[in-house]
C-alpha positions as CSV (number, residue, x, y, z in Angstrom):
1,X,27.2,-80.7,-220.5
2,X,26.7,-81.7,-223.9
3,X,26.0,-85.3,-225.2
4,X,24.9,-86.7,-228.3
5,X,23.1,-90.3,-229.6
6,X,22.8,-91.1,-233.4
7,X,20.3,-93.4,-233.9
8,X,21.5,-96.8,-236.2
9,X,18.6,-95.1,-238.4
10,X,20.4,-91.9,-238.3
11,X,18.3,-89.8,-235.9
12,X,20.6,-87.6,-234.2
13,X,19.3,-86.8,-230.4
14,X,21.1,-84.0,-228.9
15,X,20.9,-83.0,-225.5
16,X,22.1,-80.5,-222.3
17,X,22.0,-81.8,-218.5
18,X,21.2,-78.7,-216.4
19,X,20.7,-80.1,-213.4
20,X,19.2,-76.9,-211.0
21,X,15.9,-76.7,-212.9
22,X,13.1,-78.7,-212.5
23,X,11.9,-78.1,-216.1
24,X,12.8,-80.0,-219.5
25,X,12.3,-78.2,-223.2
26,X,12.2,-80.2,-226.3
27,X,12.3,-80.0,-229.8
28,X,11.6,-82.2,-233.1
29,X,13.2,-80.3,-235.2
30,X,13.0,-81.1,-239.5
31,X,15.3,-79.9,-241.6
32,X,12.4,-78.9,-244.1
33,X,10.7,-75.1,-245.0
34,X,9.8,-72.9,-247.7
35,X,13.5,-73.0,-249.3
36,X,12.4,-77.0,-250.1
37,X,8.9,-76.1,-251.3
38,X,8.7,-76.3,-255.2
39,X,6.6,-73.3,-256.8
40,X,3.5,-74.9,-256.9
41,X,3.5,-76.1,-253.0
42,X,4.3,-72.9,-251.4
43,X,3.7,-73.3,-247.8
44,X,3.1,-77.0,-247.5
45,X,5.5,-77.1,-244.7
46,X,3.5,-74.5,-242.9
47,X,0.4,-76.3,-243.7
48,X,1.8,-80.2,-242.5
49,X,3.1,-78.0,-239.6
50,X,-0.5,-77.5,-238.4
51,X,-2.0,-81.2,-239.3
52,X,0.5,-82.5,-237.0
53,X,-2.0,-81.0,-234.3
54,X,-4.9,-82.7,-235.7
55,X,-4.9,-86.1,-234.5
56,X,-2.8,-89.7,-234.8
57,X,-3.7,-93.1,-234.8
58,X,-3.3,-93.6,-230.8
59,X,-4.4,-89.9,-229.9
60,X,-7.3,-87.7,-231.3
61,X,-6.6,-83.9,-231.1
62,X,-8.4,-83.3,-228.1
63,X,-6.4,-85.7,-226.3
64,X,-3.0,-84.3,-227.4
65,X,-3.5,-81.0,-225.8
66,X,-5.2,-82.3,-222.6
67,X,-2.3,-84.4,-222.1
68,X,-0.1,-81.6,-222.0
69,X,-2.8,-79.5,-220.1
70,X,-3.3,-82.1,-217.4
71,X,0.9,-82.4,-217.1
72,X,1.1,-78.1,-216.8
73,X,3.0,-78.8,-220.1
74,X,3.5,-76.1,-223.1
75,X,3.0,-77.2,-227.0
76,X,4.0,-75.5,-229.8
77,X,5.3,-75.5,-233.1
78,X,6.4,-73.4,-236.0
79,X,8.0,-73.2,-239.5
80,X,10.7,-71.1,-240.5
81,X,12.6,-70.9,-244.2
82,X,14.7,-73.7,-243.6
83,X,13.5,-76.0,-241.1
84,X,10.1,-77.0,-238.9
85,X,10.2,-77.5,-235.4
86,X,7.5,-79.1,-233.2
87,X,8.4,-77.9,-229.4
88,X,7.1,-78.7,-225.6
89,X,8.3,-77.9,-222.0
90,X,7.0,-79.2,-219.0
91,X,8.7,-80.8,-215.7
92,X,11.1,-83.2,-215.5
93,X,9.2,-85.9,-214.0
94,X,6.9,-86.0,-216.9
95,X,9.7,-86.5,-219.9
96,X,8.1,-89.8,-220.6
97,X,4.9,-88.9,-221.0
98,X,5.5,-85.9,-223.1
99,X,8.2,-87.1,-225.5
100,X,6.1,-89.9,-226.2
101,X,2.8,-88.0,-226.9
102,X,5.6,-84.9,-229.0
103,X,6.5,-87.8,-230.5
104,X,3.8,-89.9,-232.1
105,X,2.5,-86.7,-233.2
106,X,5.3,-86.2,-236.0
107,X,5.6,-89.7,-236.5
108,X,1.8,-91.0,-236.6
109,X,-0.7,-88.0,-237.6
110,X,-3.1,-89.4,-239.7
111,X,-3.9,-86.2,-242.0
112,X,-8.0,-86.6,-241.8
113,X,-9.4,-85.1,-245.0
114,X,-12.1,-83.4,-243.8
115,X,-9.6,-81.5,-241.0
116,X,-7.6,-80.7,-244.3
117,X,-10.1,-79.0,-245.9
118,X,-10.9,-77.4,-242.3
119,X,-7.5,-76.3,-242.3
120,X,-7.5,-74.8,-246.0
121,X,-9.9,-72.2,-244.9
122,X,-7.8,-71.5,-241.3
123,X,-5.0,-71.1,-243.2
124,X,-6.3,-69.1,-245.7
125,X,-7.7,-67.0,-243.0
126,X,-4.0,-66.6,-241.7
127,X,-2.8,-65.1,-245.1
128,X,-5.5,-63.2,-245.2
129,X,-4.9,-61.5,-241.6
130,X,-1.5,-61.2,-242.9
131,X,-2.2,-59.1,-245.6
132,X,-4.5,-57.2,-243.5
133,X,-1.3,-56.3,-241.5
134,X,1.4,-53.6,-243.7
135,X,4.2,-53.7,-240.9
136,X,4.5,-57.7,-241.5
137,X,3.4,-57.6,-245.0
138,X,5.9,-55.2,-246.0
139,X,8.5,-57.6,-244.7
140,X,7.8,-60.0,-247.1
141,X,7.6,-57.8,-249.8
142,X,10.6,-56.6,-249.1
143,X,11.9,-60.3,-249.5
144,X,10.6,-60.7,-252.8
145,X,11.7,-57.3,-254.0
146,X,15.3,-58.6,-252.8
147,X,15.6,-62.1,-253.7
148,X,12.9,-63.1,-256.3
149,X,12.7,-65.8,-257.6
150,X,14.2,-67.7,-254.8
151,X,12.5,-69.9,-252.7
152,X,13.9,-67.6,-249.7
153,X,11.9,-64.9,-251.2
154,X,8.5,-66.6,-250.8
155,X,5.8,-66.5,-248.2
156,X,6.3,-69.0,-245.6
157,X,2.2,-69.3,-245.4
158,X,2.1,-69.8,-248.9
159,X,-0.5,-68.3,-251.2
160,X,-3.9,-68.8,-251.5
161,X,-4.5,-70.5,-254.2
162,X,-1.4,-72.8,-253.5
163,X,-3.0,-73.5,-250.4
164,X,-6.4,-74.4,-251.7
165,X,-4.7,-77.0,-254.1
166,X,-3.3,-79.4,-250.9
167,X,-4.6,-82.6,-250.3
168,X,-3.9,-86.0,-248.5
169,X,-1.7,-87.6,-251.5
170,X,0.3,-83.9,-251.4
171,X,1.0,-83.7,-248.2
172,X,1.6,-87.4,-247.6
173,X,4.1,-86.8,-250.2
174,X,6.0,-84.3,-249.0
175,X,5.8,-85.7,-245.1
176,X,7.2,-88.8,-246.3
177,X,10.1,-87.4,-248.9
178,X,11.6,-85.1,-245.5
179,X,10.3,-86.6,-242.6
180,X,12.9,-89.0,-242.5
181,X,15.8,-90.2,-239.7
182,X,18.7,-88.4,-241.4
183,X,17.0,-85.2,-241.9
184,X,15.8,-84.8,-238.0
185,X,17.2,-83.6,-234.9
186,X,15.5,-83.9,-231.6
187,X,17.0,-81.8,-228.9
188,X,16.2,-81.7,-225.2
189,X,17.8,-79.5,-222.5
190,X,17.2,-79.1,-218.6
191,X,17.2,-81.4,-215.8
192,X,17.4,-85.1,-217.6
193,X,19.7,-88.2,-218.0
194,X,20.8,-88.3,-221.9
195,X,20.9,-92.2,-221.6
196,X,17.3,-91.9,-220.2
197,X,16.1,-89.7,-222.6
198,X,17.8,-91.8,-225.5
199,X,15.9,-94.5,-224.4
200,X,12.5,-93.4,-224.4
201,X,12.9,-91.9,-228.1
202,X,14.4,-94.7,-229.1
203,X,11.6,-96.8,-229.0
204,X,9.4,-94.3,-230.9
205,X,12.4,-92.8,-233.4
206,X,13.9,-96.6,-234.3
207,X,11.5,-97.8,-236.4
208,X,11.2,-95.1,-238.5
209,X,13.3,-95.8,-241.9
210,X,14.4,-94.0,-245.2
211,X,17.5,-92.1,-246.4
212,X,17.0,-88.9,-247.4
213,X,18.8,-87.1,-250.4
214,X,19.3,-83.2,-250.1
215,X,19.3,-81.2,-253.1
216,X,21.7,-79.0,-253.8
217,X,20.1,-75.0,-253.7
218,X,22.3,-72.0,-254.8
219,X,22.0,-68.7,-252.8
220,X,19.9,-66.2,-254.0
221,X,21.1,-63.6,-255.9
222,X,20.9,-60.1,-254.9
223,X,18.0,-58.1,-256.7
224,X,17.7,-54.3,-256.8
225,X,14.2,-53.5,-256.9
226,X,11.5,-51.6,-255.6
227,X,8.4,-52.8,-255.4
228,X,5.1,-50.4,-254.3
229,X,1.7,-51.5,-252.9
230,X,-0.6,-48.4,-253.4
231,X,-3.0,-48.9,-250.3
232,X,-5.2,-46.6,-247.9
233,X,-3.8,-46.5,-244.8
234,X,-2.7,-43.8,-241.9
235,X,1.0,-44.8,-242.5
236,X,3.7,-45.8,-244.9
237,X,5.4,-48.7,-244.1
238,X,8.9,-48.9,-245.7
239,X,11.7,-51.6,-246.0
240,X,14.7,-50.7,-247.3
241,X,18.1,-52.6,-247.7
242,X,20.5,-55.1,-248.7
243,X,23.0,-58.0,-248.6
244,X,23.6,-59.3,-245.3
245,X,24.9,-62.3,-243.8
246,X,24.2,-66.0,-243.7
247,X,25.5,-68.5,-240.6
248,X,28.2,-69.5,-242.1
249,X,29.4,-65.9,-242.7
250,X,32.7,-65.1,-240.8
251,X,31.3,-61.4,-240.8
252,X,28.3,-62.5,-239.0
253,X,29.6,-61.2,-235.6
254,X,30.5,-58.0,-236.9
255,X,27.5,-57.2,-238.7
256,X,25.5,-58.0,-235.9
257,X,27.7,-55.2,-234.1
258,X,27.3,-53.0,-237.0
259,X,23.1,-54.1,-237.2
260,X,23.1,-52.9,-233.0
261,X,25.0,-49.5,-234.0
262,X,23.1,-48.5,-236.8
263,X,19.5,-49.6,-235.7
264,X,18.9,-52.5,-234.0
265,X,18.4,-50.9,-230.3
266,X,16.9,-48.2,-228.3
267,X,19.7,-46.4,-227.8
268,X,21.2,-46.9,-232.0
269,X,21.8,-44.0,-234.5
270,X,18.8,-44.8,-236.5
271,X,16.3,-44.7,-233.6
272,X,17.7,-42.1,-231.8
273,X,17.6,-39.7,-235.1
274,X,14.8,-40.4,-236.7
275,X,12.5,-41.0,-233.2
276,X,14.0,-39.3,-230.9
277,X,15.7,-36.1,-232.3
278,X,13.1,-35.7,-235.1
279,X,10.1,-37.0,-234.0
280,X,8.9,-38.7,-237.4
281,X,8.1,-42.5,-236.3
282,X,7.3,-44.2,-233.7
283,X,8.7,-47.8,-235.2
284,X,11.6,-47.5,-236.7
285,X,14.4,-50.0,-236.5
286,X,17.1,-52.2,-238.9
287,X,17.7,-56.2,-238.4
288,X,19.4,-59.1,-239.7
289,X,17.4,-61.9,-241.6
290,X,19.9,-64.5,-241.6
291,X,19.7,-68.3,-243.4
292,X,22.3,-70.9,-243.9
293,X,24.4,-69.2,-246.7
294,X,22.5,-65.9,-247.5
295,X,21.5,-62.9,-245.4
296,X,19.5,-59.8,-245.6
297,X,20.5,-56.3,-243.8
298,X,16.9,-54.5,-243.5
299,X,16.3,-51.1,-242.4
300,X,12.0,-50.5,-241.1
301,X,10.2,-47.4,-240.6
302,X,6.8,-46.8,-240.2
303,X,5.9,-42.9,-240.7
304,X,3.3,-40.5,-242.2
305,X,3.1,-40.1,-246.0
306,X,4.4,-36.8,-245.2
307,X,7.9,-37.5,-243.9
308,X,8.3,-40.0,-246.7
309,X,11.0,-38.2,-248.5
310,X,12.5,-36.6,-245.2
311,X,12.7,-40.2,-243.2
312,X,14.3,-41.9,-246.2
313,X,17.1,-38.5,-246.4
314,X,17.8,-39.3,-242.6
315,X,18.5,-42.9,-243.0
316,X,20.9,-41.7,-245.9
317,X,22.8,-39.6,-243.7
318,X,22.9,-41.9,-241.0
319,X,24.3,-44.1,-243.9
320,X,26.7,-42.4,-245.0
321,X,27.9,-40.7,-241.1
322,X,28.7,-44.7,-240.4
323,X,30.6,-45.5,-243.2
324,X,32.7,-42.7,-243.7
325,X,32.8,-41.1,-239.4
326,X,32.8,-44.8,-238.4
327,X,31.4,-45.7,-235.0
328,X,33.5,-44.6,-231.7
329,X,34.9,-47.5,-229.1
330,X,32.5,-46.4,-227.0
331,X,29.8,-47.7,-229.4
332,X,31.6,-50.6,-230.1
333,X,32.0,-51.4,-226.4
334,X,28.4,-50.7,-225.8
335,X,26.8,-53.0,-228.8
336,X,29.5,-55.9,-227.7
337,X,28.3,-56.1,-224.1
338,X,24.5,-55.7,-225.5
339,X,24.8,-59.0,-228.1
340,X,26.9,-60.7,-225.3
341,X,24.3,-60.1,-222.8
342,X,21.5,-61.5,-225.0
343,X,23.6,-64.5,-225.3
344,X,24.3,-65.1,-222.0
345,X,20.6,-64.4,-220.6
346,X,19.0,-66.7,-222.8
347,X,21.2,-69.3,-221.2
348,X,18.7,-68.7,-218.2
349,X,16.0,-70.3,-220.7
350,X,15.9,-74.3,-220.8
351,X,14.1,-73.6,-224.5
352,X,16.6,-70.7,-225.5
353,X,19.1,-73.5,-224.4
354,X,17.4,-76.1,-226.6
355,X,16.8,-73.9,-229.2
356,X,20.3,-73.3,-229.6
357,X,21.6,-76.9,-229.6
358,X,19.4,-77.5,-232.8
359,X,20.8,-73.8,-234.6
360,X,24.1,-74.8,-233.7
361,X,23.6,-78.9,-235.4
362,X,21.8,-77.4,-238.3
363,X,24.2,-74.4,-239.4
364,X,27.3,-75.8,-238.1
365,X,26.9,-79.2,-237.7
366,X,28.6,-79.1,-233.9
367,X,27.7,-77.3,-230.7
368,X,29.4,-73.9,-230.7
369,X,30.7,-73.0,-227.2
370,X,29.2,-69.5,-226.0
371,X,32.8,-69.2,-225.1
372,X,34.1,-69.5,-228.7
373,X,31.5,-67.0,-229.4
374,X,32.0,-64.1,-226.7
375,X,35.8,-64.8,-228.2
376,X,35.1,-63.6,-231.5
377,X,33.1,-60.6,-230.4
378,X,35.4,-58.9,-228.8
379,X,38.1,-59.6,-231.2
380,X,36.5,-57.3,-233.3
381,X,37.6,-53.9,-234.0
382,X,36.3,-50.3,-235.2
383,X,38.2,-50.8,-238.5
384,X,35.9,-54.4,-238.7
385,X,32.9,-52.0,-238.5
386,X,34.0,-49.7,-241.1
387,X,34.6,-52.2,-243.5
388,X,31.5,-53.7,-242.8
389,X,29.5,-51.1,-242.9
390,X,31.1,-50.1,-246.7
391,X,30.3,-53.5,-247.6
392,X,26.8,-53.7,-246.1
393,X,25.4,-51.0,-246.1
394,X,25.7,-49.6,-249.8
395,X,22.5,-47.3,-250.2
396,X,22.4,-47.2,-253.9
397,X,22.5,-51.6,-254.2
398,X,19.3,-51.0,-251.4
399,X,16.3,-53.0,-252.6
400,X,12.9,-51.3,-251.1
401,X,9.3,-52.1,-250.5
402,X,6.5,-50.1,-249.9
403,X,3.5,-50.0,-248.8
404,X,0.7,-47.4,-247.9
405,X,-0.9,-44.0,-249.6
406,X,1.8,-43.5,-251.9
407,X,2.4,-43.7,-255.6
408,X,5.7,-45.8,-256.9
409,X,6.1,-42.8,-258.7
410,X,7.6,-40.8,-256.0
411,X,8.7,-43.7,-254.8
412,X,11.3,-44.5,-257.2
413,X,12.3,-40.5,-257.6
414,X,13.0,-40.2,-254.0
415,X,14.9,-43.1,-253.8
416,X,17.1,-42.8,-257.3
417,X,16.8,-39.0,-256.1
């Protein structure tokens, strides 16, 4: 059962009563990420992300990890495009304890400036890993190749130098322009009394004040580029795609069928033709990037320098077999009861259940019944596919990124070829 408090300040606390576990997940959720981040402080939300680790006024860093150690507790957090969430599970009996300690750390870090300039160089360390890493860095590229110069299209780290130029007026800036009651949702699910729970983050959340003003942000607009990073390496990694869908999307059900189809399972065209038939990659996979009102449909392969021209000619054909062949019922049938399944086991999760409470506020602004949902799939038909795939998967609108031992060269002749 669902229940939900707003706060007189406008802190909305959302949360799900499941009362056969014995464990509770939460989440702070801020409607903040690198779509808010002007050009100059890309990845600030990334970086305030990780001070909130460092140490309040009431608890030193040491003690905020011991706390949850000493409780058998889990703390996490992470930052995405559009929002930052700072995250815990640990037993029921200890929801006091842990929602207050989850707590003052978003609402009382102190942002030391010598752990600032520690985490300058961890972070930087990060990118650098990062970069280190073609099959992640490629996916980024990809982004920029397809939507610069959004904010969408840029890292969620940040860069280097953007990085290095942080400091305590920045960041207490930015903390106090989005950390504020209107723009937060806290979210709790497992074995818990809402009025309890209420009243414990009450007494931390009330106090804290300020109305917060979104600005407006138009979707990105659809690039066509390709973009080639020249590097020695065993393999070429390769991203190649398009427009997909955002949330709000009424095609995002049947693109997600279409996404399972083409490439996004074991048993999908694209894997079984390129992997298993032909032998030419052992990663090779497509996959929906989806934001509020914008999407990405992204086809991966990672394969010798080789295969380049013969990979990119199979994903072509496989292409073009789905759009004009279409996909059989028995496909359809098979990728329904695979997305339903996924949604149905993660209600077995107290955080996928938590998780989903905040996804649901933030895109929809209401709590979507997995009913409503398992509805719309399988309302959907072959001829959905079809038209989806026409519209989604156009080759020659395909933005790509590339990088490994290749020149751009051949690059751009195989793929205009």
């Amino acid at each position: 059962m669902y229940q939900q408090t707003i706060l007189a300040n406008g802190l909305k606390i959302i949360s799900e009563s499941i009362p056969y576990v014995r464990s509770i997940a939460m989440g702070i959720w801020v409607k903040t990420g690198t779509k808010n981040e002007d050009q100059d402080l890309v990845g600030i939300s990334h970086f305030l992300e990780h001070m909130m680790f460092k140490g309040t006024k009431k608890y030193s860093a040491k003690d905020i990890v011991e706390i949850f150690d000493s409780i058998g507790g889990q703390l996490n957090a992470f930052t995405s495009k559009e929002y930052t969430c700072y995250y815990a599970k640990f037993l029921d009996e200890h929801l006091s304890l842990a929602a207050e300690t989850l707590s003052d750390m978003v609402l009382e870090s102190i942002f030391d400036v010598e752990e600032i300039k520690k985490e300058q160089s961890v972070i930087i360390e990060e990118i650098k890993m990062t970069e280190d890493t073609p099959d992640d860095l490629v996916h980024e590229l990809f982004a920029q190749a397809a939507w610069s110069p959004h904010p969408l299209s840029r890292p969620i780290l940040g860069k280097k130098e953007t990085v290095s130029s942080f400091n305590y007026e920045t960041i207490v800036n930015y903390y106090k322009k989005y950390y504020l009651p209107s723009n937060i949702i806290i979210t709790l699910a497992g074995n818990l009394d809402h009025e309890m729970a209420v009243d414990i983050l009450s007494k931390k959340w009330s106090g804290l004040t300020g109305e917060f003003t979104e600005k407006e942000l138009l979707p990105p607009i659809l690039n066509k580029n390709i973009k080639v990073v020249n590097k020695d390496l065993e393999q070429v990694h390769i991203c190649l795609g398009g427009r997909g869908v955002g949330y709000k999307d009424e095609d995002k059900f049947i693109v997600n069928l279409l996404n399972n189809i083409f490439g996004g399972s074991m048993s999908s065209r694209l894997f079984q033709s390129i992997r298993e038939e032909q032998g030419l990659a052992y990663s090779v996979f497509s996959y929906l990037t989806m934001y509020k009102d914008a999407g990405l449909f992204t086809i991966y392969a990672g394969i010798s320098k080789e295969n380049f021209s013969k990979v990119i000619s199979l994903i072509k054909e496989e292409v073009q077999k789905i759009i004009y062949s279409g996909v059989t019922e028995q496909e359809l049938t098979k990728a329904k009861e695979q997305v339903k399944g996924g949604l149905l086991l993660g209600l077995e999760s107290t955080s996928s259940r938590m998780s989903r409470l905040a996804r649901s506020d933030l895109y929809y602004g209401r709590i979507v019944p997995i009913s409503e949902i398992v509805e719309q799939i399988e309302k959907i038909t072959i001829d959905d596919i079809t038209r989806a795939a026409e519209r989604y998967l156009n080759f020659d609108d395909f933005s790509c990124a590339v990088i490994g031992p290749i020149d751009s060269e051949k690059v751009y002749k195989i793929m205009k070829g």
